[in-house]
KEMI-562769 format. One line per 10 residues: number of its first residue (from 1); their letters; for each residue x, y, z of C-alpha. Coordinates in steps of 0.5 Angstrom, whole numbers, plus 500, padded with zeros to 3 digits. Layout:
BEGIN
NUM = A = X/Y/Z ~ ...;
***
This chain:
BEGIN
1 = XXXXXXXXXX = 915/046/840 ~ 911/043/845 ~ 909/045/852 ~ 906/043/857 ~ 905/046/865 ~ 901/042/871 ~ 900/047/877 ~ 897/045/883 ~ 897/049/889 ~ 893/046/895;
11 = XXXXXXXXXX = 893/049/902 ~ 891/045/908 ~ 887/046/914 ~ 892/046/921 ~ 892/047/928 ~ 895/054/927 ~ 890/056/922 ~ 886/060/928 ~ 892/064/930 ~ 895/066/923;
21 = XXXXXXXXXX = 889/066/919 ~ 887/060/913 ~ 888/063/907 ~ 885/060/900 ~ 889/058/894 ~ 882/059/890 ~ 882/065/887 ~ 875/069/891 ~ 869/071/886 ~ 865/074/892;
31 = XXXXXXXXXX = 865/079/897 ~ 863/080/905 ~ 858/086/908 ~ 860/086/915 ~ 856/090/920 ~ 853/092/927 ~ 846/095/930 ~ 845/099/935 ~ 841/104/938 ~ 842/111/937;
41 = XXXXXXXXXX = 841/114/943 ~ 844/110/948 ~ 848/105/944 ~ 846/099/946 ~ 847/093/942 ~ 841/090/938 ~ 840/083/938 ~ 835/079/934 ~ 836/085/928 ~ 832/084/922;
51 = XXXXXXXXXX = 837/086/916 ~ 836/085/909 ~ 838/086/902 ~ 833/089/898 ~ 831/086/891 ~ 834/080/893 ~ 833/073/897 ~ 840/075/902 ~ 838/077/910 ~ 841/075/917;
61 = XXXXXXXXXX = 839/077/923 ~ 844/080/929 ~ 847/076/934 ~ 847/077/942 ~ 852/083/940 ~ 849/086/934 ~ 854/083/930 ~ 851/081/923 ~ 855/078/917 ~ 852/077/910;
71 = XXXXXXXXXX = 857/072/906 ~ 857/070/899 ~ 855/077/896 ~ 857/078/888 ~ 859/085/887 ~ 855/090/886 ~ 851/096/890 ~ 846/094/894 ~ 841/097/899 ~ 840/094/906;
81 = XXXXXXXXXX = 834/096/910 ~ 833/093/918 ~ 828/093/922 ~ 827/092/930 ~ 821/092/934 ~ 820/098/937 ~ 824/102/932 ~ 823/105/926 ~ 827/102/920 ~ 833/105/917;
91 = XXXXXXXXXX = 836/102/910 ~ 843/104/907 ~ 843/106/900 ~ 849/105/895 ~ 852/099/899 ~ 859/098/894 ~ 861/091/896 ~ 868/088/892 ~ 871/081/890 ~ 875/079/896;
101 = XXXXXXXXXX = 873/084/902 ~ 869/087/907 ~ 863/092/907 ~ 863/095/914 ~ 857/098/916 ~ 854/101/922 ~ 846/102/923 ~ 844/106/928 ~ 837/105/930 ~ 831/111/933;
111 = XXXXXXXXXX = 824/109/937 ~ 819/109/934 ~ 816/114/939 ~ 821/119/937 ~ 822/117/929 ~ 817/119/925 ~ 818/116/917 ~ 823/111/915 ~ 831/114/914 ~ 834/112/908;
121 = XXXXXXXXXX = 842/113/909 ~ 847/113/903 ~ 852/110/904 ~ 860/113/902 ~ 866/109/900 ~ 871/110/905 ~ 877/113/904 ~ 881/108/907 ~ 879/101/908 ~ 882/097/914;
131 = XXXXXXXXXX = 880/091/911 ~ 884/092/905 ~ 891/089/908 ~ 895/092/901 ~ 895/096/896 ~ 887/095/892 ~ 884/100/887 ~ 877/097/886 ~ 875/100/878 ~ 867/099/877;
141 = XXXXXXXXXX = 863/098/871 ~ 861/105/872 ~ 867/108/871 ~ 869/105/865 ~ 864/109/861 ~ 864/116/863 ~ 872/116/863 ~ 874/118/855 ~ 878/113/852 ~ 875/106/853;
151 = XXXXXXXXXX = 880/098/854 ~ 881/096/862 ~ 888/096/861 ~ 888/104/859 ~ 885/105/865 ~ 889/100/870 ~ 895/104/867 ~ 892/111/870 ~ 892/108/878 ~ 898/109/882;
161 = XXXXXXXXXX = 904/105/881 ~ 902/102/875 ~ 905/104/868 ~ 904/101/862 ~ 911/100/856 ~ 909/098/849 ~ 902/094/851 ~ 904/091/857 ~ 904/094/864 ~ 908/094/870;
171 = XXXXXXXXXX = 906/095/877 ~ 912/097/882 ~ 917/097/877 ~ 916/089/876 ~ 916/084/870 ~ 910/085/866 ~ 909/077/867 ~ 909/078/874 ~ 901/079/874 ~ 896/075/874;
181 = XXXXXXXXXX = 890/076/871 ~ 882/072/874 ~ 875/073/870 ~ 870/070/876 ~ 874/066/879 ~ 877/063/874 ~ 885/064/872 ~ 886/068/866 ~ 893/069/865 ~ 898/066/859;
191 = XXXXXXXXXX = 903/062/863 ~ 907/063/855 ~ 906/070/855 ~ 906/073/861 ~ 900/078/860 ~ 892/077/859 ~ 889/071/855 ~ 882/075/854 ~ 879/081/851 ~ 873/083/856;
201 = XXXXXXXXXX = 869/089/853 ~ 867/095/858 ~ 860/095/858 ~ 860/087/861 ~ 864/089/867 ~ 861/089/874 ~ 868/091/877 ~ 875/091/876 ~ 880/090/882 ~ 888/092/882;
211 = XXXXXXXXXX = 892/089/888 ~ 899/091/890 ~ 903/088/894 ~ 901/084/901 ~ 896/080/897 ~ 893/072/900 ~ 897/066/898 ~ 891/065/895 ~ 894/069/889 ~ 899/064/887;
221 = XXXXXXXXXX = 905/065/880 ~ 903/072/882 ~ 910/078/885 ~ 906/084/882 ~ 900/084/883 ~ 894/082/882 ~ 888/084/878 ~ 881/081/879 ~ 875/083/875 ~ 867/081/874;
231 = XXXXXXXXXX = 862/081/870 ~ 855/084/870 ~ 850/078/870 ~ 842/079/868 ~ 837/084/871 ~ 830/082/873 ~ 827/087/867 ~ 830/086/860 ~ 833/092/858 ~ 838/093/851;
241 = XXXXXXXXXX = 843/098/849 ~ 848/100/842 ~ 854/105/843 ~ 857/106/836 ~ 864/111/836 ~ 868/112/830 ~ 874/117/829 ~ 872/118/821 ~ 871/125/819 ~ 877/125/815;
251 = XXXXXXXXXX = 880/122/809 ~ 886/119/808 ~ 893/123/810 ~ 888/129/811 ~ 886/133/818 ~ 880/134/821 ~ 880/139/827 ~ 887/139/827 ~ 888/131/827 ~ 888/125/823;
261 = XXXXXXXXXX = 883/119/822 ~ 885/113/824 ~ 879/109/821 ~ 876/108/829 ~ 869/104/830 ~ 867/101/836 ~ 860/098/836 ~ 857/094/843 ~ 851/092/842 ~ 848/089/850;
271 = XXXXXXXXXX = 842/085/852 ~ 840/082/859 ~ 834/080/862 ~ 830/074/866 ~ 830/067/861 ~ 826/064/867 ~ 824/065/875 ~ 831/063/877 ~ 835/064/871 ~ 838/071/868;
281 = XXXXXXXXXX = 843/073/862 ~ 847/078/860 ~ 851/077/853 ~ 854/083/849 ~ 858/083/842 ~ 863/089/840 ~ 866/090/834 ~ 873/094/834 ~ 875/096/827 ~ 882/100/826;
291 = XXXXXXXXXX = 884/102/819 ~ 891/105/820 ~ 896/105/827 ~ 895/111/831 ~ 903/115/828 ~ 904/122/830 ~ 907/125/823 ~ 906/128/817 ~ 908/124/812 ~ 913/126/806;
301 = XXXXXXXXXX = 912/125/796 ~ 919/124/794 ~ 919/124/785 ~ 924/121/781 ~ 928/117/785 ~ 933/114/781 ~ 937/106/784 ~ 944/107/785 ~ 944/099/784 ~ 950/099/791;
311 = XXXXXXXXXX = 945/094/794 ~ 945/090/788 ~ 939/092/785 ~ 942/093/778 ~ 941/086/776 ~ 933/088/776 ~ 934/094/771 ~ 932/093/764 ~ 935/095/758 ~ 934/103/759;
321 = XXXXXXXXXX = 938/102/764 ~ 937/105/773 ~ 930/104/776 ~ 926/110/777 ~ 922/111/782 ~ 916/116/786 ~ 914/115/794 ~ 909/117/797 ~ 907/116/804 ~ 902/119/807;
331 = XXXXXXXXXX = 901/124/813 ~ 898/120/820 ~ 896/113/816 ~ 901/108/816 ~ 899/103/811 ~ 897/096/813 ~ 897/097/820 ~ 889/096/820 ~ 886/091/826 ~ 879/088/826;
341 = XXXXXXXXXX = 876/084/831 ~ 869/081/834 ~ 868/080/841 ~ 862/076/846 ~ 863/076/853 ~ 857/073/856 ~ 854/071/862 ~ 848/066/865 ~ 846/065/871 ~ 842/060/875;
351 = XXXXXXXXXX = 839/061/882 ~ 837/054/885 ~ 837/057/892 ~ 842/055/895 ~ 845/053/889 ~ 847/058/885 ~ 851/056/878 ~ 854/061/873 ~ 857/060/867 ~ 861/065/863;
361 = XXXXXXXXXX = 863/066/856 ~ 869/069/853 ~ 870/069/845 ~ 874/074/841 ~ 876/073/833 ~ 881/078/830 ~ 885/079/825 ~ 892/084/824 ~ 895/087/819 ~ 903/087/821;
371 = XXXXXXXXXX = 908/093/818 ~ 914/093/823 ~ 918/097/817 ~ 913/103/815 ~ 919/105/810 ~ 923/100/807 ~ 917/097/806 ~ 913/102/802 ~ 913/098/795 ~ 912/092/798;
381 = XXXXXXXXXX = 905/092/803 ~ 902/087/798 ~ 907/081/801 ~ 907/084/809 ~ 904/079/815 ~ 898/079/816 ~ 895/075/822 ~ 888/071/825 ~ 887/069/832 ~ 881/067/836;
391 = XXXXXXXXXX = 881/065/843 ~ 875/063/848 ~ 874/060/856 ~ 868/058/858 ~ 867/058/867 ~ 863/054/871 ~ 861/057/878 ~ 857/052/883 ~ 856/056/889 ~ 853/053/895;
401 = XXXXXXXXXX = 851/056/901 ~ 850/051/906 ~ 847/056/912 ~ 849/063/913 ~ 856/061/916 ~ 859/058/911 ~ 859/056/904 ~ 863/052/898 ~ 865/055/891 ~ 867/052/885;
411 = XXXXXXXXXX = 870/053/879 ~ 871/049/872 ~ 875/053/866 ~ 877/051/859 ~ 881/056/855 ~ 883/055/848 ~ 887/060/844 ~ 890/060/836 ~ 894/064/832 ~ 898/064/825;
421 = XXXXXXXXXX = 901/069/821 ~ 902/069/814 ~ 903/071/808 ~ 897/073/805 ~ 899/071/797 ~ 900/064/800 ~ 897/063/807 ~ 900/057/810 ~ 903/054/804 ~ 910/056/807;
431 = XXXXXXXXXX = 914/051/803 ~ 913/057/797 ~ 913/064/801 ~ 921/064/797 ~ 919/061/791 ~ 920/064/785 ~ 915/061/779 ~ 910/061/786 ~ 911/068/787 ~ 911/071/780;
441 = XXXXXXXXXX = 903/067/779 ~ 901/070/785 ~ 901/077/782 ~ 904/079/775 ~ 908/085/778 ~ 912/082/784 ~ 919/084/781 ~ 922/077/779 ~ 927/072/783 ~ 934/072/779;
451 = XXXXXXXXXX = 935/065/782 ~ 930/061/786 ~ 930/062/794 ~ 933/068/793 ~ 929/075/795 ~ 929/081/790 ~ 935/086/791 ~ 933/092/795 ~ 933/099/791 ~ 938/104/793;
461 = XXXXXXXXXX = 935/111/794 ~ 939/116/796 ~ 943/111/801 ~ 937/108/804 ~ 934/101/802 ~ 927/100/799 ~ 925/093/799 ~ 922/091/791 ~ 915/089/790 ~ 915/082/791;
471 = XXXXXXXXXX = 920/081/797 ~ 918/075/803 ~ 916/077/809 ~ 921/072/812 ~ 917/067/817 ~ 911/064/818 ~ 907/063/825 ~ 903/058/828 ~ 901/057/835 ~ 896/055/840;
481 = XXXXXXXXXX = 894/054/848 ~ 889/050/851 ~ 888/050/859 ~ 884/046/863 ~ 883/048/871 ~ 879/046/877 ~ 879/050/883 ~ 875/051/889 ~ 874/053/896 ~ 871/053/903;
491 = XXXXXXXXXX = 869/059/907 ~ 867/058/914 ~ 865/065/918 ~ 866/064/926 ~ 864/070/930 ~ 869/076/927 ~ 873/071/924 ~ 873/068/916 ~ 877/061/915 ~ 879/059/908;
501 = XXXXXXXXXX = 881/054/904 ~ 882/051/898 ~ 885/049/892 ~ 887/051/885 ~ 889/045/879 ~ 891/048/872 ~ 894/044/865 ~ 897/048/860 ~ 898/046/854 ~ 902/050/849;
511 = XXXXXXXXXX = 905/049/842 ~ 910/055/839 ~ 911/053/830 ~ 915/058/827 ~ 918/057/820 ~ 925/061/818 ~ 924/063/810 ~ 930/067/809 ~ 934/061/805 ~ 929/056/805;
521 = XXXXXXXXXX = 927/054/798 ~ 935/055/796 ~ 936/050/801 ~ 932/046/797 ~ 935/046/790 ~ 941/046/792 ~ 942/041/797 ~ 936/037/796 ~ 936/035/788 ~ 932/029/789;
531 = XXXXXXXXXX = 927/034/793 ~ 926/040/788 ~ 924/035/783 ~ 917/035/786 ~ 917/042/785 ~ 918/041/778 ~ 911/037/779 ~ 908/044/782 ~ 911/048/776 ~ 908/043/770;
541 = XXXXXXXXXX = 901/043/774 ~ 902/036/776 ~ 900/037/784 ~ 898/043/787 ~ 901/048/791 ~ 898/046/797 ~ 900/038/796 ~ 908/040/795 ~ 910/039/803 ~ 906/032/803;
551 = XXXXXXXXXX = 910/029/797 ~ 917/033/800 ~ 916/028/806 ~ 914/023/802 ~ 920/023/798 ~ 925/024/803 ~ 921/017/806 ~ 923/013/800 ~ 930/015/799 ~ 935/011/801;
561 = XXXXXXXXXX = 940/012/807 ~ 947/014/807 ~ 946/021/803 ~ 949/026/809 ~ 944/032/809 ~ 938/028/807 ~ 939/023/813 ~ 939/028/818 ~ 932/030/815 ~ 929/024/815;
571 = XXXXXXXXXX = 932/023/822 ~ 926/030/824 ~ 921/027/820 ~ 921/020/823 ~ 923/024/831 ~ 918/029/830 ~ 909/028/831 ~ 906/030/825 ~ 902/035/828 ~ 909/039/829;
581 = XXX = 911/038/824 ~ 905/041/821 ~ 904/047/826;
***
């Protein structure tokens, strides 16, 4: 199954733009620091100001009315300073500038004559922001490394409003596909899914943003809220870290301190520094590994089980008659519910003054160990799904300041993602997931098919089913997602007012191929004879097990038409794209 989703949101400049506000359709990646100068005695405006911002190559100057605006500020703390002539300087410490709003400030100078050194204020994060016209929970990198549990959906999930059901979350009760997610400007959201299309590690985050309710038409496929999130680029020094935690101090099925191990590591290595004078980078790889899903219980060891046959099980016995059988499941750890995963999230940013030019890279591979029937399954985890995926998006942020007033942004993201799932003892040879010779040579103690296509016979253990060594997981899975987008916007500051415009063009492709198995071979044997022989070439080693679908099709091609059944499938063959059929 294809699917392909164009979206296009323009918004153009009209004649009320200046009475109701002109909001962009691009999503913002930058924040504003807004601010007036005046003297400490009398409170008259200063013009003519000098503010700058430490460290950096920003500065304005104050208007006639001492007003002055920065534009075009990435998020972070910043230091401002500003000097008038007659006056002793004054510099704000521990500015906080966020995705999409306004940094108040207000700088009261002194005379010279009366002010001695330089005044040096620290600046406090307001208890309410007027700018905010919703609902805004601003996260900041910092915060995520002190807090003791580490994931920014974890943390989301603490802020008012917001609850998190089984993975996903919710913001005032919505749908969790109501959300919509951005990394730098760039739309991160699964229009499939709902939910977020990448993995960011904590240590590369600059800031994360939650908005509810009343946000800018800017945020469009978007009800509940909106969550925006940046990433750390280069410092001027190069600097390194490496974190490691892990929770293993216990063995398997034993306590320590009173808990379980559950196999958790987590390791981030970080580097950032300047490449050249105008060029800074910033790159860090996690590695996530977990051995066995977090289960609160305390397991259980039943011995001398003896089948009861009520499920058919009886036709598996041997000569001496019921099966007998032991269980066992340990307390804490779940068998085959283990995850491994690798992460790079990296960032590299070019000053070109008055260009700049950001590209951010976001990769992840992972592999998944699937048991939805802990119990039942227990005899049989060497035939569990097992799963990969990997996914990436590269974004390319081109901003131009063309004067102090106004600039331009735009934004180039391409995004793909892959998933399969499988049975591990065939991989995506789904054609003999319910083979009978082909499930007895992948290992000797899978439990026998009495007939082909057919799955073994559960045991009966005190009224309860147990599936037997052997049993088929039931499907198999491909799937994969690509998304190509283009956005951009203009922002024009006029006195106290901000104009925006722009626009946002996106292109998913998605494609869904999931196989049923449950009957699949016995289909085959029974309704498709002059098929099953090409399993008989399989048997005599004639083809090998991964060439058996290539020579079905090709069989179902060559025979002749008007044989019922066998026409509607060559109808699917001929009907439908090679990279379908194929997943």
């Amino acid at each position: 199954m294809g699917l392909r989703v164009e979206i296009l949101k323009v918004l153009p400049i009209i004649a009320v733009a200046g009475f109701f506000g002109l909001t962009a359709v691009h999503a913002g990646t930058t924040g504003k620091i807004a601010g007036v100068v005046e003297d400490a005695q009398t409170g008259d405006l200063l013009a003519s100001a000098s503010i700058v911002v430490l460290d950096t190559d920003m500065g304005t100057v104050s208007d006639p009315e001492g007003r002055f605006f920065i534009l075009n500020v990435a998020p972070g703390t910043y230091t401002l300073k500003v000097t008038y002539i007659g006056y002793g300087p004054v510099s704000i410490a521990n500015v906080r500038v966020s995705t999409d709003l306004t940094t108040d400030l207000k700088f009261e100078l002194t005379s010279k004559a009366i002010q001695g050194e330089e005044v040096v204020i620290r600046a406090e994060r307001p208890i309410i922001d007027k700018n905010a016209t919703n609902a805004v929970h601003i996260i900041q990198g910092e915060d995520l490394e002190i807090l003791p549990f580490r994931g920014v959906q974890n943390v989301l999930a603490l802020q008012a409003g917001v609850v998190e059901d089984e993975g996903r979350l919710h913001i005032r009760g919505s749908r969790s596909d109501e959300i919509a997610y951005y990394v730098e400007g760039a739309s991160v959201r699964n229009v499939v899914t709902g939910s977020s299309a990448v993995v960011l590690i904590d240590e590369a985050i600059e800031e994360v943003q939650l908005q509810s309710g009343g946000f800018n038409a800017e945020y469009g496929g978007a009800n509940a809220g909106i969550i925006l999130q940046d990433l750390r680029t280069g410092g001027n020094d190069w600097k390194a870290t490496l974190s490691s935690e892990t929770d293993n101090f216990a063995k398997k099925g034993e306590k320590f301190l009173d808990t379980y191990s559950y196999g958790r590591s987590n390791r981030v290595l970080t580097l950032d520094g300047p490449l050249t004078s105008n060029t800074r980078a910033f790159i860090s790889t996690q590695r996530r590994v977990r051995d066995f899903q977090t289960t609160f219980w305390d397991g259980f060891e039943f011995t001398d089980l003896i089948d009861s046959g009520d499920r058919g099980g009886g036709v598996h016995w041997a000569d001496s008659g019921p099966d007998t059988v032991d269980l066992k499941l340990d307390g804490g750890n779940i068998p085959h519910t283990g995850s491994k995963a690798t992460d790079v999230n990296a960032t590299l940013l070019f000053d070109f003054k008055p260009v700049t030019v950001q590209v951010t890279g976001l990769y992840s591979k992972s592999d998944q160990e699937y048991n939805f029937a802990p119990v039942a399954n227990m005899l049989n985890e060497d035939r569990l799904a097992e799963a990969a995926r990997t996914s990436g998006l590269i974004n390319i942020k081109a901003t131009h300041l063309l004067d102090p007033s106004m600039f331009y942004e735009v934004n180039v993201s391409l995004y793909n993602q892959d998933r399969e799932v499988v049975d591990p003892n065939f991989g995506d040879n789904w054609w003999v997931y319910n083979d009978s010779v082909a499930v007895a040579r992948a290992n000797s103690s899978f439990t026998p098919y009495t007939s082909q296509g057919s799955d073994p016979r559960p045991y009966d253990l005190n009224g309860f089913p147990f599936n037997r060594p052997g049993n088929g997981t039931g499907y198999y899975l491909k799937e994969g997602d690509q998304y190509q987008g283009v956005s951009g916007s203009v922002t024009k500051q006029r006195k106290a007012h901000e104009l925006k415009a722009g626009f946002d063009y996106q292109i998913w492709t998605s494609r869904r191929y999931v196989i049923g198995l449950s009957s699949i071979r016995k289909a085959i044997a029974t309704t498709y004879p002059n098929l099953d022989e090409v399993y008989d070439r399989y048997y005599a080693d004639e083809i090998k097990q991964g060439d058996i679908l290539n020579e079905i099709i090709r069989a179902a091609e060559a025979a002749p038409d008007g044989q019922g059944d066998l026409d509607d499938l060559k109808a699917l063959i001929r009907n439908t794209s090679r990279a379908d059929f194929y997943g």
